[in-house]
C-alpha positions as CSV (number, residue, x, y, z in Angstrom):
1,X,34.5,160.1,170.7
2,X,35.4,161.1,174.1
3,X,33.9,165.0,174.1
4,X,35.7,165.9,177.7
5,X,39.1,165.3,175.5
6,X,38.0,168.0,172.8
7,X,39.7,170.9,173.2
8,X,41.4,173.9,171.8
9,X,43.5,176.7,172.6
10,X,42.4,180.5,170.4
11,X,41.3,183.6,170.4
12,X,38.1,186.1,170.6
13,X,38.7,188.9,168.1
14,X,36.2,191.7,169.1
15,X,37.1,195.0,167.7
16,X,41.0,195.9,168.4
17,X,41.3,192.8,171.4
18,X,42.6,190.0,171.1
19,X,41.3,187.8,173.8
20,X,42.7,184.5,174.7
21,X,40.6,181.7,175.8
22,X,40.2,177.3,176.0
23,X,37.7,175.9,174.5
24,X,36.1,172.4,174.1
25,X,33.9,170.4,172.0
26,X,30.1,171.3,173.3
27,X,27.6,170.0,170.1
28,X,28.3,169.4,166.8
29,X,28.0,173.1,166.2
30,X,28.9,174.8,169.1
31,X,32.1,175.2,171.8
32,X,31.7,176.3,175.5
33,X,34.7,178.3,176.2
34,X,36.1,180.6,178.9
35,X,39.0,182.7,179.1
36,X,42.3,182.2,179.9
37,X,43.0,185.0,182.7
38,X,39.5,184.4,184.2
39,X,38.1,187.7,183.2
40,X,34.8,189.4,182.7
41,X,33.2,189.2,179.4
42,X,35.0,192.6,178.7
43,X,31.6,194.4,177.3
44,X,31.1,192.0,174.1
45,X,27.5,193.0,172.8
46,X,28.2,192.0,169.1
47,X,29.9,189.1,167.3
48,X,33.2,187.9,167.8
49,X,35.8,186.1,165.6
50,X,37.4,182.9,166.8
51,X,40.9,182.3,166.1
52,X,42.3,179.1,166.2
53,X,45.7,177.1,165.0
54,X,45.0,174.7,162.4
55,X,48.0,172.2,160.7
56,X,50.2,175.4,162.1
57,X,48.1,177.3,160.5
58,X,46.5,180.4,161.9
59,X,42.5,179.9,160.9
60,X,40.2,182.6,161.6
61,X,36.2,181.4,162.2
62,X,33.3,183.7,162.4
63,X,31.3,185.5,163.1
64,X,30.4,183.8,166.2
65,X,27.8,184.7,168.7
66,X,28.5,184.2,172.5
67,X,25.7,182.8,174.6
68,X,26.2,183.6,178.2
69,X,25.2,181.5,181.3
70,X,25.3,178.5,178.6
71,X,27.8,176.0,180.2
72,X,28.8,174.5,183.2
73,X,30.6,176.1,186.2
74,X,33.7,177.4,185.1
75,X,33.1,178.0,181.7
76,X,31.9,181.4,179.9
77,X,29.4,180.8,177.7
78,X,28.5,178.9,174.5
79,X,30.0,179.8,171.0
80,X,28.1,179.2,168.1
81,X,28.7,180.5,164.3
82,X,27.0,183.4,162.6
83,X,28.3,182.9,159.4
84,X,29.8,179.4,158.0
85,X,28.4,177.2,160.7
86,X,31.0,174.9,161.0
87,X,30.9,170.8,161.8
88,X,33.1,170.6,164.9
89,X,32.5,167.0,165.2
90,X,34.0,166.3,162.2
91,X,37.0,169.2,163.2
92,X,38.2,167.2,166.2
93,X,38.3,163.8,164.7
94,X,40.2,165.0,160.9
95,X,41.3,168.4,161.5
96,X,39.1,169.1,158.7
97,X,36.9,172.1,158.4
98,X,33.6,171.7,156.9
99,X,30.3,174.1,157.1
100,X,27.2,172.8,157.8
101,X,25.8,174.9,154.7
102,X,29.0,172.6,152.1
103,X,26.2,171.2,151.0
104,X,25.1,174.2,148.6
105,X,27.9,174.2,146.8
106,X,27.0,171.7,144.7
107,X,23.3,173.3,144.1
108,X,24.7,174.5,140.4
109,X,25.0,170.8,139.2
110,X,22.6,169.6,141.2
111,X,19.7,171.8,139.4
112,X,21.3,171.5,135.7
113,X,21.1,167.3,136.3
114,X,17.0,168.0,134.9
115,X,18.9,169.6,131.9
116,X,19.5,166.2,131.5
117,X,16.5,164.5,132.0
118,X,14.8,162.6,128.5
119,X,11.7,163.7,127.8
120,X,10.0,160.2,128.0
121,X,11.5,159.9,131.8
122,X,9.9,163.4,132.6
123,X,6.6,162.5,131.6
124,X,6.3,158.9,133.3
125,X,7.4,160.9,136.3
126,X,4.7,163.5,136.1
127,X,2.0,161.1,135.4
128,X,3.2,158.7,138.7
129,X,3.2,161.8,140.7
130,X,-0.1,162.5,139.8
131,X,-1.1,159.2,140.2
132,X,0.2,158.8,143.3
133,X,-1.5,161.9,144.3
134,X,-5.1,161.0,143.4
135,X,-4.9,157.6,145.4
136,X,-3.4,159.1,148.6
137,X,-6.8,161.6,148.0
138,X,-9.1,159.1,148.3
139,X,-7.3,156.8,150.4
140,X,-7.1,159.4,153.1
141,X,-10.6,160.5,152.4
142,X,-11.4,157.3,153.6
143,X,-9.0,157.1,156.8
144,X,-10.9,160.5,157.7
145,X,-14.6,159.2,157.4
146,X,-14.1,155.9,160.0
147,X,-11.6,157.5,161.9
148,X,-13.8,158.0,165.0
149,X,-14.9,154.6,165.0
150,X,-13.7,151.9,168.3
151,X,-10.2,151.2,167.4
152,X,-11.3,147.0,166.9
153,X,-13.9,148.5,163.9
154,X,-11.4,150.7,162.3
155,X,-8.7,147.9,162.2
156,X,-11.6,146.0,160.7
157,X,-12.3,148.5,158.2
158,X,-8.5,149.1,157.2
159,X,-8.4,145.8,156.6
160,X,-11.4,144.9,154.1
161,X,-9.6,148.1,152.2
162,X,-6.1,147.0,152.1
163,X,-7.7,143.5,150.8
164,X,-10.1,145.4,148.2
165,X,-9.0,149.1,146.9
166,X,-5.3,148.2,148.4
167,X,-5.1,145.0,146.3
168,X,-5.5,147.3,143.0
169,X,-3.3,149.9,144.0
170,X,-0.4,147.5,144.8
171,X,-1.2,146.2,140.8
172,X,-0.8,149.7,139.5
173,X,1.9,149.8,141.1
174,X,3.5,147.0,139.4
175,X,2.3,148.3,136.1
176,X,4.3,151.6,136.7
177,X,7.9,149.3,137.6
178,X,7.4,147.6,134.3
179,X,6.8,150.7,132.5
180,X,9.6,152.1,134.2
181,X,11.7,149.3,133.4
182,X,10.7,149.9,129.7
183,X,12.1,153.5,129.9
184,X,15.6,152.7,131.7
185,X,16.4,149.5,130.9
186,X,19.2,150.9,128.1
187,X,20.9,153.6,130.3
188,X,24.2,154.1,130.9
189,X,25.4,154.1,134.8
190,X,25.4,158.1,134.3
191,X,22.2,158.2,133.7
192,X,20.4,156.2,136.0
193,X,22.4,157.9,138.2
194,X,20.9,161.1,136.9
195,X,17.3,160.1,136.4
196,X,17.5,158.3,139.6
197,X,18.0,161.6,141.2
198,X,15.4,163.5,139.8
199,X,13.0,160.8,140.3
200,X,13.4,160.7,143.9
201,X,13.4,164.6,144.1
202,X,10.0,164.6,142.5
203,X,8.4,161.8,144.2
204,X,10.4,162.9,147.6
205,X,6.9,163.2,149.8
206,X,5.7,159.8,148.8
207,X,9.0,158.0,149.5
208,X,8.8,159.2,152.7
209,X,5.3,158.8,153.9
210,X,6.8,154.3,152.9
211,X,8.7,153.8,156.3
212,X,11.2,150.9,154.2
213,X,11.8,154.0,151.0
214,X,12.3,156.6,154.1
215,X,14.8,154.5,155.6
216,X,16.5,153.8,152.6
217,X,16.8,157.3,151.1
218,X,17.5,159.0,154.4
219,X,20.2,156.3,155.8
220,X,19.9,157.3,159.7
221,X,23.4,155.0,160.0
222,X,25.4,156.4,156.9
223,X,24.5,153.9,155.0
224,X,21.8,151.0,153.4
225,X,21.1,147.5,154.5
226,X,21.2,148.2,158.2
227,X,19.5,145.7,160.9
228,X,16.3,147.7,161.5
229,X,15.9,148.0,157.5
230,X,16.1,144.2,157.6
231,X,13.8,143.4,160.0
232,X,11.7,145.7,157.8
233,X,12.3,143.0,155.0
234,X,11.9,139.9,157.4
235,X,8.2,141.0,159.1
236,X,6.9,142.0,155.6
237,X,3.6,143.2,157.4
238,X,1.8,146.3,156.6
239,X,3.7,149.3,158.3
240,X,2.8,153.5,158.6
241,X,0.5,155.9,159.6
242,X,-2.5,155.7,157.3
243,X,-3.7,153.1,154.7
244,X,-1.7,155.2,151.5
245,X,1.1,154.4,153.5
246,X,0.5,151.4,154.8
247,X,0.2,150.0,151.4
248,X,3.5,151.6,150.0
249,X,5.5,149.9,152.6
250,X,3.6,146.4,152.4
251,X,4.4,146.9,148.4
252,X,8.0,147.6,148.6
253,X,8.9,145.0,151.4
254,X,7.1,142.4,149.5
255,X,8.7,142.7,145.7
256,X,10.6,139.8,144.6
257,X,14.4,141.3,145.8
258,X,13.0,141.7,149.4
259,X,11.8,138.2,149.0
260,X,15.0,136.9,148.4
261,X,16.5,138.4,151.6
262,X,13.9,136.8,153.5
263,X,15.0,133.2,151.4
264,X,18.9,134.0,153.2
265,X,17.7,133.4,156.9
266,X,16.1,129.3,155.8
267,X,19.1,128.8,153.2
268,X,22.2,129.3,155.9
269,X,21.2,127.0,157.9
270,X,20.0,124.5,155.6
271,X,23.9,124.2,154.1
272,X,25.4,124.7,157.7
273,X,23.3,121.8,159.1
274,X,24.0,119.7,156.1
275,X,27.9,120.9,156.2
276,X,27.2,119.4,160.2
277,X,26.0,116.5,159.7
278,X,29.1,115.2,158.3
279,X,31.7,117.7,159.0
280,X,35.1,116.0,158.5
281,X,37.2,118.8,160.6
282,X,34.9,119.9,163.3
283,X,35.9,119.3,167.1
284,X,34.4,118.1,170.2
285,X,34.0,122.1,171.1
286,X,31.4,122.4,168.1
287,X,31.7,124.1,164.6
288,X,33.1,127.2,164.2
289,X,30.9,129.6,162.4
290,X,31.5,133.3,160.9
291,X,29.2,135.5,159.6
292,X,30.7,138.7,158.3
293,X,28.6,141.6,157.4
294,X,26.4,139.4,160.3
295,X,23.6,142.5,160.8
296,X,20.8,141.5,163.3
297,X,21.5,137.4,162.9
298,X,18.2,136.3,161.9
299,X,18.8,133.1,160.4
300,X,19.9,131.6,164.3
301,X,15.8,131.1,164.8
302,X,16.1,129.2,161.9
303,X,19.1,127.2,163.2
304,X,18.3,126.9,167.2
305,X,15.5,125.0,167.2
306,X,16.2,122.5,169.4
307,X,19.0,122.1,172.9
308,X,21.7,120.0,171.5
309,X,22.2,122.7,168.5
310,X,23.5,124.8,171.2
311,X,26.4,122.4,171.8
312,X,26.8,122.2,167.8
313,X,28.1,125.8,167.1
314,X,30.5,128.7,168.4
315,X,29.4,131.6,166.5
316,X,31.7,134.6,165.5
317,X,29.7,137.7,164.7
318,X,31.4,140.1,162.2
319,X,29.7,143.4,162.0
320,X,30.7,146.9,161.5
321,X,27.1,148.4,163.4
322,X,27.6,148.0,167.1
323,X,23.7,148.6,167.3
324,X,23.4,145.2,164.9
325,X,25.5,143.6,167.3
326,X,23.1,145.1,170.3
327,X,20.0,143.5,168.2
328,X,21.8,140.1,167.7
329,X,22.7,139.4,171.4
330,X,19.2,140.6,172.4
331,X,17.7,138.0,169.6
332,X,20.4,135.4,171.0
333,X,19.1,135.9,174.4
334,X,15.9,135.3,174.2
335,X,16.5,132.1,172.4
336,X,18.8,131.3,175.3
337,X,16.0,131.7,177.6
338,X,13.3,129.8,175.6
339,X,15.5,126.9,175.5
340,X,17.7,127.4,178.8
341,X,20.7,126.8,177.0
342,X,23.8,129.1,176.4
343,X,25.2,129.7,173.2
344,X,29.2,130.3,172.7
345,X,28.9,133.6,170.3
346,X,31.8,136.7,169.5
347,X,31.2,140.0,168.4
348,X,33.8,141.4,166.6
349,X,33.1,144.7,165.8
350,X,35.3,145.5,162.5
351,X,34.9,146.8,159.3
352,X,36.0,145.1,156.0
353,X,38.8,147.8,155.9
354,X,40.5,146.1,159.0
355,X,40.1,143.3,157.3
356,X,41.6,144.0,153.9
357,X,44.5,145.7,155.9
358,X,45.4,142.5,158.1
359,X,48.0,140.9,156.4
360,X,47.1,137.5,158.5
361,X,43.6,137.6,159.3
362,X,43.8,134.2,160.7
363,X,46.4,135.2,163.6
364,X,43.5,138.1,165.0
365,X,40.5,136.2,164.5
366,X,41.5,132.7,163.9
367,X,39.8,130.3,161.5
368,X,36.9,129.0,161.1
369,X,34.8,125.5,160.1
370,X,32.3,127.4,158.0
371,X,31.9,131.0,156.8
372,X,29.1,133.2,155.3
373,X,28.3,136.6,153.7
374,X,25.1,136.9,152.8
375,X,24.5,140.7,151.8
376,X,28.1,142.2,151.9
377,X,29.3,141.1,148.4
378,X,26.6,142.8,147.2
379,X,27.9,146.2,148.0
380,X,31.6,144.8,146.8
381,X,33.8,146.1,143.6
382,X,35.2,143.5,141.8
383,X,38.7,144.3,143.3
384,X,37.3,144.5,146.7
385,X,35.6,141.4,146.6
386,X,38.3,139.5,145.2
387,X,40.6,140.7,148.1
388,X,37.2,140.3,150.8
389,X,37.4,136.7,149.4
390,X,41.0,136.0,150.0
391,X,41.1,137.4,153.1
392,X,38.2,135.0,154.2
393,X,39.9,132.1,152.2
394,X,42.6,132.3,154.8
395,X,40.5,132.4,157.9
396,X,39.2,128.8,156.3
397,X,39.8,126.2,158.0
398,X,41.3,123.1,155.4
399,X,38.2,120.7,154.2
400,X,36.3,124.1,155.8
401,X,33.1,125.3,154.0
402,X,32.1,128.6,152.3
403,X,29.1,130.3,151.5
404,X,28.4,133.9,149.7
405,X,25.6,135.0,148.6
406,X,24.9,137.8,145.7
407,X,22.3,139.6,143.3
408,X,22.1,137.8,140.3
409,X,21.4,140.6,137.2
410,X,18.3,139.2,136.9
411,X,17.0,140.9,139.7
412,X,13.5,142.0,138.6
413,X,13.3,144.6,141.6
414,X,16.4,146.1,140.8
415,X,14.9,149.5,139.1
416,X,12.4,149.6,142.4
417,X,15.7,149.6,144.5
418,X,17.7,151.7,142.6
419,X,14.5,154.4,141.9
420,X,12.4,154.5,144.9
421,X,15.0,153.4,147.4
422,X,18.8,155.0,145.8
423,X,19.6,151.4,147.0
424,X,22.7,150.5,145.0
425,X,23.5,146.9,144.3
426,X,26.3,145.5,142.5
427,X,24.8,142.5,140.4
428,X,26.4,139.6,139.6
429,X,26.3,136.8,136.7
430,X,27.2,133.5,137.6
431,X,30.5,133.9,135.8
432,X,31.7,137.1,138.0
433,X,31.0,135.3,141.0
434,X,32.8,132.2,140.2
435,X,36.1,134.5,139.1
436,X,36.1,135.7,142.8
437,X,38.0,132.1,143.6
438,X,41.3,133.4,141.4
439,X,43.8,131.3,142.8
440,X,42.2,129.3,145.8
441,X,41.9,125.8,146.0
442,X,38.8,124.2,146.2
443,X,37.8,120.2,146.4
444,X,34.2,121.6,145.5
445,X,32.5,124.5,144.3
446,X,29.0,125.4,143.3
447,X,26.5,128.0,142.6
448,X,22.7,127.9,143.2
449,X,19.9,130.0,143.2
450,X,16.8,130.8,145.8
451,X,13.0,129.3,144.3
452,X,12.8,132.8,142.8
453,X,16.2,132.8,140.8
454,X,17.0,136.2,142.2
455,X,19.8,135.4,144.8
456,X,23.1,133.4,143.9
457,X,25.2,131.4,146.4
458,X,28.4,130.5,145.6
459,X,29.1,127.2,147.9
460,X,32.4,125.9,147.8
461,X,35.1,123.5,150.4
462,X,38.3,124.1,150.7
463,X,41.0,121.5,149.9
């Protein structure tokens, strides 16, 4: 968004005046104005209303407060809303006006949800919160009696506890997922949407003290599965500012779901360097590789481990998150360095929208030797991912190879996601990821698991 661009043309309605003036995009909430014949502030002690034209539409806002001497030379003063505060970022890209307060107006439903709430779910949710409560106690009340000791003892001491009291904790905490799994396991979408809710309302303090649950429920990027989570998922080390938390984040970065994210980054480039080692269509210039949905590229420490695999590959990066992009080329550079070789790697910073709407993918972006998803289809309606998958069907290179990976619906975190973490996953069975090929035409296709049996590959080669 270029801000300098940002501008608008109204009025300042104070009492009987009418008062024209330019204004531009200052914050997210605010505009610094001035007026249009260069005159004093006129005597304004009080609130103003701004007037403004909308879709030809004349839109009054207000009340607004002026805040003199709050803007660069030449402008009057700062603007900012008494009333309905409004989001001006989101005015000057849609046109649209929304207040930062919108969010109320769904407080009616939102409270009459724990109408809704079975008894049995409102119980197990009391007792975990009191639970939860009592171990934080004494967990703390430990933190608090060594805290004074050399920072080498107390790393000492944190550990022996995270390897003794820790150790039970985390197995109460498995004992409350299966008991939650128990109470859940016949509910409609509606309702684990509902109970979800209410869940994560009442346990809201714990989830956030878990740096992996805070991340999740308070998306910081608009939306889950973004790089920094998954280097969350990849160090699976103890994270947080005391042992309570410490513990929560070790537990939830450790269940089997996470594990299987961890699996992705040694399985891509086992199939890639097998789909190498006798590629049938691949040129002197090396393979051609796509990842889409690529996040922070992990799995290329897995797959540059020596010089000459440098020469192997030409690496296409497809990733909505320029700040995954950002991470990638600064893990792609320091591999470059340990090895002093350069790697030929694209960033194409696109969304699958783009790619849905271009009618002949391969004519933008080209085609490619080998392609692989490993999180996106996880996010994917059926209809979507049928279209993702032709669209990446055409950017396939004949004899080319494919590989996509998906939750099976065996997935025994999947309440723990969905729960603690409002992390939605669409779920697969084997069948529903083999109807994704429709019409295509494959010489092979197959679908295996990861050693846990929790994350699905479909692996198939084009005719």
């Amino acid at each position: 968004m270029d801000q300098q661009e940002l501008k608008i043309k109204g009025f300042l309605l104070y009492k009987s005046n009418k008062i024209p003036i330019s204004a531009k995009y200052a914050s997210k909430y605010s505009l610094l104005f001035k007026y249009s014949d260069n005159q004093d502030l006129l005597g304004i002690d009080g609130s103003v209303n701004l007037l403004i034209q909308n879709n030809g539409q004349s839109v009054e806002l207000g009340p607004c407060r002026i805040l003199p001497n709050h803007g660069p030379n030449g402008y009057s003063g700062r603007l900012v809303f008494e009333g309905d505060i409004f989001d001006l970022e989101r005015f000057f890209s849609t046109r649209k006006l929304s207040t930062l307060q919108s969010p109320f107006e769904d407080l009616p439903l939102l409270l009459s949800r724990k109408e809704k709430i079975k008894p049995a779910f409102v119980e197990y949710t009391a007792k975990l919160t009191y639970d939860l409560n009592v171990y934080k106690g004494l967990f703390d009340s430990l933190d608090s009696q060594y805290q004074d000791e050399p920072e080498d003892v107390k790393e000492s001491i944190q550990r022996t506890i995270i390897e003794t009291e820790g150790d039970k904790f985390k197995r109460f905490l498995d004992e409350k997922l299966d008991e939650l799994e128990q109470i859940v396991s016949d509910f409609s979408p509606e309702e684990h949407q509902c109970h979800g809710y209410y869940f994560r309302k009442q346990l809201w303090d714990f989830l956030l003290l878990c740096p992996f649950t805070a991340r999740l429920n308070l998306k910081p990027r608009g939306y889950q599965g973004d790089s920094e989570m998954m280097r969350m998922i990849y160090s699976n080390d103890y994270q947080g500012e005391s042992t309570f938390s410490k513990l929560l984040h070790k537990h939830s970065v450790g269940h089997k779901a996470t594990q299987s994210v961890r699996n992705r980054i040694a399985i891509v480039p086992q199939v890639l360097e097998g789909f190498s080692s006798s590629c049938p269509v691949c040129s002197s210039d090396g393979i051609s590789v796509l990842s889409v949905g690529s996040g922070p590229a992990l799995e290329l420490e897995n797959l540059l481990r020596t010089p000459p695999d440098f020469d192997k590959y030409r690496f296409t990066l497809f990733d909505q998150d320029p700040l995954a992009h950002s991470e990638a080329a600064t893990l792609i550079h320091e591999i470059e360095v340990r090895f002093r070789r350069s790697l030929q790697v694209a960033y194409l910073e696109e969304s699958v929208r783009t790619m849905l709407f271009s009618r002949q993918p391969e004519q933008r972006w080209g085609q490619f030797d080998f392609i692989y998803s490993m999180g996106l289809f996880d996010y994917l309606s059926a209809p979507v991912a049928r279209a993702v998958f032709g669209r990446l069907y055409q950017l396939l290179r004949s004899e080319g190879e494919m590989l996509i990976g998906n939750f099976h619906v065996s997935n025994p975190s999947k309440y723990y996601m969905e729960y603690w973490g409002d992390w939605m996953l669409i779920h697969r069975t084997e069948q529903e990821i083999r109807a994704l090929l429709q019409h295509a035409s494959f010489s092979k296709v197959s679908v295996f698991y990861d050693d846990i049996g929790t994350q699905m590959f479909l692996h198939l080669k084009k005719k």
